[in-house]
KOLPA-121990 format. One line per 8 residues: number of its first residue (from 0); for each residue x, y, z of C-alpha. Coordinates in steps of 0.02 Angstrom, whole numbers, plus 50000, padded with zeros to 5 digits. Each point is the difference from the previous one (the first is absolute). Layout:
N
NUM = X/Y/Z; ...
//
This chain:
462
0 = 45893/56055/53000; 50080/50063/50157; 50206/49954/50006; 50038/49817/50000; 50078/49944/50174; 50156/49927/50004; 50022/49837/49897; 49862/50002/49944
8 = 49862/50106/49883; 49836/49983/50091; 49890/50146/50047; 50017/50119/50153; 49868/50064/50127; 49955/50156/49941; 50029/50076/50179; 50059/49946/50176
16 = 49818/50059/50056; 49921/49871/49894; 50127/49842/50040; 49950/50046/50171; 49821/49999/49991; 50030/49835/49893; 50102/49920/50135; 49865/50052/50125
24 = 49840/49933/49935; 50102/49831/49959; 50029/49999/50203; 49853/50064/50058; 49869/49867/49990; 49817/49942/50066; 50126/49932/50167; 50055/50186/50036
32 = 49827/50053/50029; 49928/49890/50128; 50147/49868/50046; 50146/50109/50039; 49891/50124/50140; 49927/49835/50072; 50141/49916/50035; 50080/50168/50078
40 = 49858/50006/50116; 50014/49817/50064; 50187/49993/50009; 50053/50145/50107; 49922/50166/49909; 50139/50105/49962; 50139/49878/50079; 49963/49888/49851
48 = 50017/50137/49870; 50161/50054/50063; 50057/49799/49985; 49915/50001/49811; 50101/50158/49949; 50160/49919/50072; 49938/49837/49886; 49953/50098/49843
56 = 50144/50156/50006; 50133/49850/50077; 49937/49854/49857; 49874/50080/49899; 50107/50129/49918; 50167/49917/49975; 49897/49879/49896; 49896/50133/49905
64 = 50194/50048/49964; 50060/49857/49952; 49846/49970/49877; 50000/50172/49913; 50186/49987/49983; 50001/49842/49910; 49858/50076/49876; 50121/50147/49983
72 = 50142/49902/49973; 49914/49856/49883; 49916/50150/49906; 49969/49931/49802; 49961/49833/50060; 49805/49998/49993; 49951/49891/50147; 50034/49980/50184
80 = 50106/49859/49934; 50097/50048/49880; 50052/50150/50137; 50060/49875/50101; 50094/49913/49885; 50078/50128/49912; 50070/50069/50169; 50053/49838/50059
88 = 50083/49990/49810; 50084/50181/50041; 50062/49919/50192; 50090/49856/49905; 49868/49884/50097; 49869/49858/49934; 49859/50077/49895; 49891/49858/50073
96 = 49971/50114/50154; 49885/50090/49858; 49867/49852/50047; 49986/50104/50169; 49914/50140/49888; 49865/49833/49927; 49952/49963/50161; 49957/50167/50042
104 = 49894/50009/49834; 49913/49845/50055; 49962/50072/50191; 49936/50166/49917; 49898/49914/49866; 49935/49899/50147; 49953/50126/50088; 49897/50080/49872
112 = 49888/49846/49981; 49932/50045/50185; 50018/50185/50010; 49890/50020/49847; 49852/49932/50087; 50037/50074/50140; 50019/50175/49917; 49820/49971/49947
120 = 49938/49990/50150; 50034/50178/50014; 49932/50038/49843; 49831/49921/50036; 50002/50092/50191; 50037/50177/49923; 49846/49980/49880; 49893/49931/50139
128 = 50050/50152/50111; 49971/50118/49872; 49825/49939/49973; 49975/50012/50198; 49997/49818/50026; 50081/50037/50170; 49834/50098/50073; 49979/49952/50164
136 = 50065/49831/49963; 49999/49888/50150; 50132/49873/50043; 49897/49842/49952; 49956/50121/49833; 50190/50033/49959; 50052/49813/50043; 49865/49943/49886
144 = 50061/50134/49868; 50177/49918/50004; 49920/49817/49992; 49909/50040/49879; 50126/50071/49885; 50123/49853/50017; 49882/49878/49958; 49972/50081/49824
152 = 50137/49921/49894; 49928/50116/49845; 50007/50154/50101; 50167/49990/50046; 50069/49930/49842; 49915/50155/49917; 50101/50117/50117; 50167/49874/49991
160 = 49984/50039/49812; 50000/50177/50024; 50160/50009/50096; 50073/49891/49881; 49949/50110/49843; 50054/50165/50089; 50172/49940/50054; 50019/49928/49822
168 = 49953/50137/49935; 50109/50128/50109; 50149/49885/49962; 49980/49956/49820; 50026/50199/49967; 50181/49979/50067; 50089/50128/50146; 49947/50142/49935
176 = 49825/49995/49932; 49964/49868/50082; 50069/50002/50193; 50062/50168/50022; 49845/50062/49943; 49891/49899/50115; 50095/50042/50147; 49996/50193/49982
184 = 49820/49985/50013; 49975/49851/50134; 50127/50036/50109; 49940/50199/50061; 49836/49941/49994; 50058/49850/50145; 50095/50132/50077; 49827/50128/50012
192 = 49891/49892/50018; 50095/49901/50156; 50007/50185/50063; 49838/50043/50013; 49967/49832/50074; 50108/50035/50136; 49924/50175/50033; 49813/49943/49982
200 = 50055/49854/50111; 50081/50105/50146; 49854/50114/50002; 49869/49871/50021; 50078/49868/50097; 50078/49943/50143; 50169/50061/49990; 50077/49982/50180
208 = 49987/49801/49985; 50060/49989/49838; 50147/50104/50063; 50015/49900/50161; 49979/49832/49866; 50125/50058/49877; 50123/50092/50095; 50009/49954/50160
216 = 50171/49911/50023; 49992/49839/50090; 50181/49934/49988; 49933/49836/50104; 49910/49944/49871; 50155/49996/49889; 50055/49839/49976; 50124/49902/49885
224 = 49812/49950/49925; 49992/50199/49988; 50145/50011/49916; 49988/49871/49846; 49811/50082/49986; 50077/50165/49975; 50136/49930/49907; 49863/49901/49868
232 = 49904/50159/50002; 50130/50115/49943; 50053/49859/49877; 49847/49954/49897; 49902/50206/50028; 50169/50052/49876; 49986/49885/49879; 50149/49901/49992
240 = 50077/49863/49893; 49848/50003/49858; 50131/50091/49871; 49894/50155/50005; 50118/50089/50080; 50132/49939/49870; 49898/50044/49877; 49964/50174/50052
248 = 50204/50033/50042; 50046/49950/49824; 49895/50157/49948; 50096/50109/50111; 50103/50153/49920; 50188/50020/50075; 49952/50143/50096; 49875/49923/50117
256 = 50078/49948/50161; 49940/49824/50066; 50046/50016/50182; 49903/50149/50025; 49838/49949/49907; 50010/49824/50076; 49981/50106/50149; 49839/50117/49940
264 = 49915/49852/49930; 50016/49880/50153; 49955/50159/50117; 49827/50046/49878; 49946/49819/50019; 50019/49999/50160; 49916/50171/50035; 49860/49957/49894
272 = 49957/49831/50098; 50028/50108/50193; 49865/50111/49872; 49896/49872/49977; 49972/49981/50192; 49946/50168/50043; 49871/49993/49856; 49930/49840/50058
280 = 50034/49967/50190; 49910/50165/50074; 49839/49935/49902; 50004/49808/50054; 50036/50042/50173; 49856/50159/50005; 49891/49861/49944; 50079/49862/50149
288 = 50031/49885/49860; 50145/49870/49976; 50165/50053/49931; 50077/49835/49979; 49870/49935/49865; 50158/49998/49838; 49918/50007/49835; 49829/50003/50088
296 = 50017/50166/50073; 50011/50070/49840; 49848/49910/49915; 49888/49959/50158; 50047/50105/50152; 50040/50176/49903; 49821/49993/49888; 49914/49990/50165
304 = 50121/50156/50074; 49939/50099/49838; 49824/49959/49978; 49973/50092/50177; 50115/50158/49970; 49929/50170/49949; 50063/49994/49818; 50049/49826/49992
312 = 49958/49958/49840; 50112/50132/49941; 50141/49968/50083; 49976/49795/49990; 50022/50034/49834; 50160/50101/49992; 50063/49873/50115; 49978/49836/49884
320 = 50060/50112/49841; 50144/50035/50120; 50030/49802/50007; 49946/49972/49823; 50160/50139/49964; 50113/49878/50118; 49974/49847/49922; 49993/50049/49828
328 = 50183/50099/50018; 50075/49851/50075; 49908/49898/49839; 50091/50101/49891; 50177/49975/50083; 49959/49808/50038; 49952/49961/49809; 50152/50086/49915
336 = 50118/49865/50050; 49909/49850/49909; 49953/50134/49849; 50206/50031/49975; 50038/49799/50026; 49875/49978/49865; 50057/50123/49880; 50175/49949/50029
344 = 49975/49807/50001; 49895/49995/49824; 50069/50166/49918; 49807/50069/50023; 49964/50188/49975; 49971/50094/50183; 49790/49997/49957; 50016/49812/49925
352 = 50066/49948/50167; 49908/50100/50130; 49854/49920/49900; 50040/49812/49993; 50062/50013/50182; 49843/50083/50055; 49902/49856/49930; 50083/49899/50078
360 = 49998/50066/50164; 49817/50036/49991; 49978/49810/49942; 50102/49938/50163; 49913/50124/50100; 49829/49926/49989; 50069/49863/50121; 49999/50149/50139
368 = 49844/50071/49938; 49909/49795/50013; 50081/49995/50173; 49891/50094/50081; 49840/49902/49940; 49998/49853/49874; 50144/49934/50055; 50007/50051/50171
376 = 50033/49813/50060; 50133/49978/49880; 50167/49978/50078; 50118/49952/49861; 50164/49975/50091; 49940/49925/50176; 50076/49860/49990; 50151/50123/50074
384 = 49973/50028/50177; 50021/50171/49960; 49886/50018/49879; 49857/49912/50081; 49840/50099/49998; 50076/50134/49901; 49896/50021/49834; 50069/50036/49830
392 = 50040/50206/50031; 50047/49969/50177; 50131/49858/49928; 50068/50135/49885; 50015/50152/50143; 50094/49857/50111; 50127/49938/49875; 50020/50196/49954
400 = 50026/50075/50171; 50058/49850/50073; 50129/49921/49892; 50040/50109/49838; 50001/50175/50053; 50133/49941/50156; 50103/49911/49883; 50019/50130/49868
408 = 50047/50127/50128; 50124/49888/50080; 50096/49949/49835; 49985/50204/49952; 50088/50017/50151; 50127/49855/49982; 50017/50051/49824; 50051/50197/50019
416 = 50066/49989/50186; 50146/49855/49929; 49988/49978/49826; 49968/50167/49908; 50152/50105/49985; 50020/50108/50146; 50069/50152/49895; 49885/49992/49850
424 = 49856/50013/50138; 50065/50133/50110; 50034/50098/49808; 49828/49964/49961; 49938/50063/50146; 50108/50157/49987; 50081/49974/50179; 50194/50033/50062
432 = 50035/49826/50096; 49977/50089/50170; 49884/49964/50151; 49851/50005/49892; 50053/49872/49880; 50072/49882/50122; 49843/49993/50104; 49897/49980/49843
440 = 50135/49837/49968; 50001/49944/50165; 49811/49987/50000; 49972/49922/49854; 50131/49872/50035; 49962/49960/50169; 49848/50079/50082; 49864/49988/49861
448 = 50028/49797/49934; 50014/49955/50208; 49808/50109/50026; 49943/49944/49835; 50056/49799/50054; 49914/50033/50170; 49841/50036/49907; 50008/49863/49861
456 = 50039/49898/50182; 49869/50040/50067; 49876/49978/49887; 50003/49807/50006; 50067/49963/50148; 49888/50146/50108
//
């Protein structure tokens, strides 16, 4: 075992490389491959991405900060909550503010009871591109495809299951066996195989209009509307306020610096999902298809791109292995923080509680997987305005993205901006209290709980 951090006797990364990679494929997600490039190309092409790098470098990495230095700091305590705690215990502050790390356990364990099925998805696509499924698919053909797929409740349980057993089974080993080891292997192979995407992509397809669509500024479509898109972009593509990135700080060795690796990891997502564009864009648009189709360009619009491509069933199949390596990485990160809860709440082993919570989780996560068929007319919370016509998995994404992941962020905010003490952060974060320390402070005190209050705003009363 690798030195203990301070206060505390936990393991280390074994390198900065692979705490990197880790805090990448947490961040980069299913949403950095089709959602991020889209919304660049209907909000102002390259005058939107500079507005989402002020959002994620100006909010995004204070908070990826202020989360890794609490893990640092609450290093020894197992969970997200016990961090908290013990460095509100250290400020001379209420360890209550440690429920702020629960409710981030609760919005990542949410989220895992949609992403699963979701993650499937991918699974199932990458096998049916691989068997040339895609061959001169038409658009009724790849439509039907989709249809068909969701109305299979067994079909995508089966592949729910298998997400569920591999992130189980990744996390059960510990850091690592278990995570390190898995994202050595997945991450390069995103990193490749989003390459060659992007190379096959701008040699086959239309390249000048997915320039003109994802680079061309067009500062009058930037709007305050612009700028809390941007703003909830940068926010939720990072991976805030689920405790992974607590949990992953309280690994970190003294050496590491957390400013400048908040910086690498926030600038890799974010070059991955501008990636992500090149490798898909060229293709829809040499085709004259739709780019504003969400999760359907990806499972309807991009099959049909593919099936007609010299090669396409080679390269549709590096691309959904690419996605099935995105949403199993984040998997990983987004499990850990219910596995430590677990094993810190009931004095479990690290394997006793990846299992029990994995059973759980794939239990709950049937919901999602019924949503799409059997229980496609079940709406269990409409009698809440907000909920009404939302079914069991879209009830869960809401309350998620909507309510908990907002809140959590805001409270981290509150919590280290005006609570935490101000010199055992700027210590842990091995800063002199100059210019880079006060802006850091006057962000997190100020700027970030005012955006993060706009967006929790907005979302009920927009």
């Amino acid at each position: 075992m690798a030195a203990p951090t301070s206060g505390g006797t936990q393991e280390n990364w074994s390198s900065k490389l692979t705490f990197i990679l880790a805090s990448v494929g947490f961040a980069v997600g299913l949403g950095n491959i089709w959602r991020f490039p889209y919304l660049v190309g209907e909000n102002g092409g390259s005058a939107f991405i500079l507005v989402y790098l002020l959002c994620a470098f100006g909010i995004g990495v204070p908070l990826v900060m202020a989360e890794w230095t609490i893990g640092r700091r609450g290093a020894g305590a197992i969970s997200a909550s016990g961090s908290i705690r013990k460095v509100a215990k250290q400020s001379g502050t209420s360890t209550a503010w440690g429920n702020v790390g629960g409710i981030a356990v609760i919005a990542a364990f949410a989220g895992m009871l949609f992403y699963t099925t979701i993650a499937g998805w991918t699974m199932d696509y990458f096998v049916r591109a691989a068997s040339g499924s895609f061959e001169q698919i038409t658009a009724d053909g790849s439509q039907s495809m989709f249809k068909s797929l969701m109305a299979n409740p067994i079909r995508i349980a089966f592949w729910h299951t298998v997400v569920v057993v591999l992130t189980v089974f990744i996390n059960s080993r510990g850091l690592h066996a278990g995570i390190e080891k898995a994202v050595k292997i997945l991450m390069p192979t995103l990193f490749v195989s989003l390459l060659i995407l992007v190379g096959y992509s701008l040699s086959v397809g239309d390249v000048q209009t997915a320039v003109e669509f994802l680079l061309k500024p067009d500062f009058s479509r930037v709007t305050g509307e612009t700028i809390l898109i941007a703003l909830g972009q940068a926010f939720f593509s990072i991976g805030l306020a689920m405790a992974v990135m607590i949990n992953y700080g309280s690994y970190l060795d003294q050496k590491t610096s957390i400013p400048k690796n908040a910086f690498i990891v926030v600038g890799a997502d974010t070059l991955v999902a501008l990636l992500a564009g090149f490798a898909i864009f060229p293709l829809v648009f040499a085709h004259q298809l739709a780019p504003d189709s969400g999760a359907g360009l990806v499972f309807q619009t991009l099959p049909i791109v593919f099936g007609d491509l010299p090669g396409g069933q080679i390269f549709a199949s590096i691309f959904f292995f690419l996605l099935i390596a995105a949403a199993i990485t984040s998997c990983i990160g987004q499990f850990l923080p219910a596995v430590l809860w677990v094993k810190e709440k009931f004095g479990l082993t690290h394997a006793q509680a990846a299992i029990s919570s994995g059973f759980v989780m794939w239990f709950l996560g049937l919901g999602s997987v019924l949503s799409f068929n059997l229980l496609s007319d079940f709406y269990p919370l409409s009698f809440f305005p907000s909920f009404e016509g939302k079914t069991i998995a879209d009830s869960i994404e809401y309350v998620m993205a909507n309510l908990l992941l907002p809140v959590v962020a805001l409270l981290t905010a509150i919590f280290i901006g005006w609570f935490a003490s101000k010199d055992a952060i700027r210590e842990e974060m091995r800063l002199s209290d100059g210019l880079a320390f006060r802006t850091w402070h006057i962000l997190m005190r100020f700027i970030v709980p005012i955006a993060l209050a706009v967006i929790l705003i907005r979302r009920f009363i927009g």
